[in-house]
Structures are given as structure tokens and as C-alpha cells.
N, C-alpha and C positions, 0 to 999 in steps of 0.2 A: 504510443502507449509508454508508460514511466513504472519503470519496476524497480522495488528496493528489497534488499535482503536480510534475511535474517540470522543466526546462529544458533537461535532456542524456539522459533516458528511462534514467537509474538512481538518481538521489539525488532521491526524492521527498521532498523536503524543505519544500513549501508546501500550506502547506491551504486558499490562496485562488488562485486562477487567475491573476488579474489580476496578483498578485504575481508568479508565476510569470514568466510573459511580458513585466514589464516588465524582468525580470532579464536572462530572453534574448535584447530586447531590446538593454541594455545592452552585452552581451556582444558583438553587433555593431562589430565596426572601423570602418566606413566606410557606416552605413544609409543606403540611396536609398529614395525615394519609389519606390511599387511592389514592395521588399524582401520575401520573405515569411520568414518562419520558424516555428518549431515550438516546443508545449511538451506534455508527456505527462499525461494525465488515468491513476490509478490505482485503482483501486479495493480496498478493504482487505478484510482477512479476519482472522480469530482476534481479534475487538472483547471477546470475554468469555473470563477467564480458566480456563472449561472446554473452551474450543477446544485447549487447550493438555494437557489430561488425554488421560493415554494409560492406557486399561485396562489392553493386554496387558504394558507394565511393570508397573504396578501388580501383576499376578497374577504374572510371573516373578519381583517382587521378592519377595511375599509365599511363595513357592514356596522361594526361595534362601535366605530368615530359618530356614525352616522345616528344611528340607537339615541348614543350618548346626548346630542345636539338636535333631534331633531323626535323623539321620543319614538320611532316608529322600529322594529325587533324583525319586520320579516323579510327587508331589503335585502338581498343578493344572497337568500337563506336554501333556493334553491336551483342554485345553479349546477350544472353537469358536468361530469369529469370531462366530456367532449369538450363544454366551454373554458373549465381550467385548462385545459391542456393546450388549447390554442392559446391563452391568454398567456401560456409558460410562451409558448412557440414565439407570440412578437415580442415577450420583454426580453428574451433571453440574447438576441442579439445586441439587444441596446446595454445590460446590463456587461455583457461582456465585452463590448469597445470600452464602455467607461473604464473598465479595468484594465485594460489594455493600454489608455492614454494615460490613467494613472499607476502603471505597475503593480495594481493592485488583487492580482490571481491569486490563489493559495498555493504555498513552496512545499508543503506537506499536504500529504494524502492517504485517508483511510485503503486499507491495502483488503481487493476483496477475499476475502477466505476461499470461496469454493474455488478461486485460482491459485491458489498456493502450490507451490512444486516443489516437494522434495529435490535435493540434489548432493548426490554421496559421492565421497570422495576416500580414496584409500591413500594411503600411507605408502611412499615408494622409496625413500632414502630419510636415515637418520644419522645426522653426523653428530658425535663426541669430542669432547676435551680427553686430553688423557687422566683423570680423574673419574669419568664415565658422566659426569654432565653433558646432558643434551645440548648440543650448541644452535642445531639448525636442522630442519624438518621440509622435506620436500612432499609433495601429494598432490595426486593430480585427480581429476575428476573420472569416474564411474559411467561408461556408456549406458543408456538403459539397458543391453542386451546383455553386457558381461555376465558372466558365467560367475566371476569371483563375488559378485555381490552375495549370493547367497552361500551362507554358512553351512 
């Protein structure tokens, strides 16, 4: 499984965490010691490119070529999800070696929502310039159980 992260829980845009967090982090105006914030753990789906094969086009395409050239509209009009779904079952190895011998997977992946994770993080060291700018910001991650997460 392939998880990427977030900092605003829709542009999962980091595939390491730590990145993630020091971004939003960053994003922070004015971090205090004790500050917590957030960043979203995603988890991916459709990694091989027969995630993305659809049977039952396939068969309404091959139905529509057929229509077209051969005048007849009720050809493969009704076949069963039982039957698509086998027919997903033996392309789907063939279409994924092809990908395989050509490198050709998808590098991005829609990330599913109902698996989204929150993940909070507090604020444990703020270092200064003498000046009072913030030079450097330390935080570490938020057990689910601590005590300090709730305000």
C-alpha cells in the first residue's frame, strides 16, 4: 500500500510525513510552544494500471464498432456483471505485465477519503534570533491517547 500526505487534507502532495508537517508547520504565523496542528495521512488505490480497466466499456465499445459495420444494436447488450467481471479477471493480468514490460503503471494515485488520517502534531521547542525571529521549530507527533491533545 502507497500513502501520501497531506497539510490542508486535499493536495496530498508528499510522500514523506515529516515533510509534510514541517510545511504546515511553516504555514503557521505566529507558532507557540504547546501549538498543535495537523497533517493528513492518505492512502492510495488504482497503483496498477488495470485498476483503471473498465470491462463493461470495453464490451459496449466492442458492441458499438460492431452496430456501426454490421447494422445489428443488440450484440453483447446483455451481458452480466458476473460475465464483466470475469472478463475484468483475465484482462487484467495481461494488461498489467504489459505495463510492467513497458513501465508503464500510474506514479500518482487518487488517495481514498474514507481512509484519510488525521495526524496532530504539537509544538515542543522554539528557537530565536536575538531579535525575537523565529529561527527553528521543533514538534513531534501526538499519540492518539495523549491527554494534551484536548484543549
Amino acid at each position: 500500500m502507497t500513502y501520501f500526505y497531506s497539510y490542508d487534507e486535499e493536495n496530498f502532495n508528499y510522500e514523506d510525513a515529516e515533510e509534510a508537517a514541517e510545511y504546515a508547520c511553516e504555514l503557521m504565523e505566529t507558532p507557540k510552544l504547546g501549538d498543535k496542528f495537523s497533517i493528513w495521512e492518505g492512502c492510495c488505490y488504482g497503483e496498477k494500471a488495470s485498476y483503471w480497466f473498465d470491462a463493461n466499456r470495453l464490451l459496449d465499445d466492442m458492441a458499438e464498432q460492431h452496430g456501426d459495420k454490421c447494422l445489428e444494436t443488440e450484440w453483447l447488450n446483455y451481458t452480466t456483471k458476473e460475465q464483466a467481471k470475469e472478463l475484468k479477471e483475465l484482462i487484467s493480468p495481461i494488461i498489467d505485465a504489459w505495463a510492467d514490460k513497458h513501465k508503464l503503471h500510474p506514479d500518482r494515485f487518487p488517495i481514498a477519503t474514507k481512509d484519510v488520517k488525521e495526524i496532530v502534531y504539537i509544538i515542543t521547542e522554539i528557537t530565536t534570533s536575538c531579535d525575537g525571529t523565529i529561527t527553528d521549530v521543533k514538534f513531534k507527533e501526538l499519540e492518539q491517547n495523549d491527554t494534551r491533545l484536548k484543549n
